[in-house]
N, C-alpha and C positions, 0 to 999 in steps of 0.2 A: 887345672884342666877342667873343663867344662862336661859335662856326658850331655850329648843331645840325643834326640829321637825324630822321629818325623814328626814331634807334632811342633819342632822349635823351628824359629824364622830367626831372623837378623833383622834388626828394626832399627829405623835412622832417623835421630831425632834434633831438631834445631832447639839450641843454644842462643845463639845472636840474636838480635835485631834488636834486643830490649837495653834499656838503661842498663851497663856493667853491674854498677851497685848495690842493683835490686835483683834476688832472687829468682830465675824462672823455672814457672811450674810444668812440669808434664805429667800427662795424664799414662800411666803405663804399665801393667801386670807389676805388682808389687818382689815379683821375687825376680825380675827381671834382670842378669846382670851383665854389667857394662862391659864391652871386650874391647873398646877403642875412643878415643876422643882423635878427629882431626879441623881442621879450617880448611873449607870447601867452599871456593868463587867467591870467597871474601866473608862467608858465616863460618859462624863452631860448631861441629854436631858432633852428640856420640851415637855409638853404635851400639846395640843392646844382643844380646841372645833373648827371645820372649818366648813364651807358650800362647800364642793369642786366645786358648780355650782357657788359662788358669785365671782363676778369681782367689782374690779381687783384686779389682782392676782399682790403682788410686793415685792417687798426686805426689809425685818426689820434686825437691826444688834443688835446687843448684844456683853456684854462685860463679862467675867468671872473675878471676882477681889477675890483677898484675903481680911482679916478680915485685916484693916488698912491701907487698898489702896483709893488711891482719887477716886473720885465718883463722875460724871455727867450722870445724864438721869433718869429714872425710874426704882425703884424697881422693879422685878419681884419674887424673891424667894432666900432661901439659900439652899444650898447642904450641909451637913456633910458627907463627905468621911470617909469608915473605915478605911483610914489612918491617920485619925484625921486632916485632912484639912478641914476647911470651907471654901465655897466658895459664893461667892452671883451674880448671876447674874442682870446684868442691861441690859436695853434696851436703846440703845444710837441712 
């Protein structure tokens, strides 16, 4: 369980668009943490709890893998696409 306050937001952040294989970076309150991974209009985004006032603010990267790809870093979630992909993201 998460304890929020007023100064926390829900912040949506895009996944896709980049090469699968390569890492992407977002820039976002380091203590930020994740409550959701979905695929929305055909992108992946997760969803964060943030303090947008907390510093500091820095770079996490993540990985998009399919179901039987090698795997280093931390779990965060799976996506099922209505194309019938799964997908799981890791934080690398």
């Amino acid at each position: 369980m998460i304890h929020l306050t007023d100064q926390h937001m829900v912040y949506k952040y895009k996944l896709s668009g980049t090469e699968y294989t390569q890492p992407v970076s977002i820039t976002m309150p380091m203590d930020s943490q994740i409550v959701s991974v979905a695929e929305q209009d055909g992108d992946i985004f997760i969803w964060a709890v943030v303090d947008p006032n907390w510093q500091p603010w820095g770079i996490r990267k993540f990985r998009i893998v399919g179901t039987g790809d090698g795997v280093a870093g931390h779990y965060v979630g799976t996506v099922h696409s209505p194309s019938g992909f799964v997908w799981h993201i890791i934080e690398v």
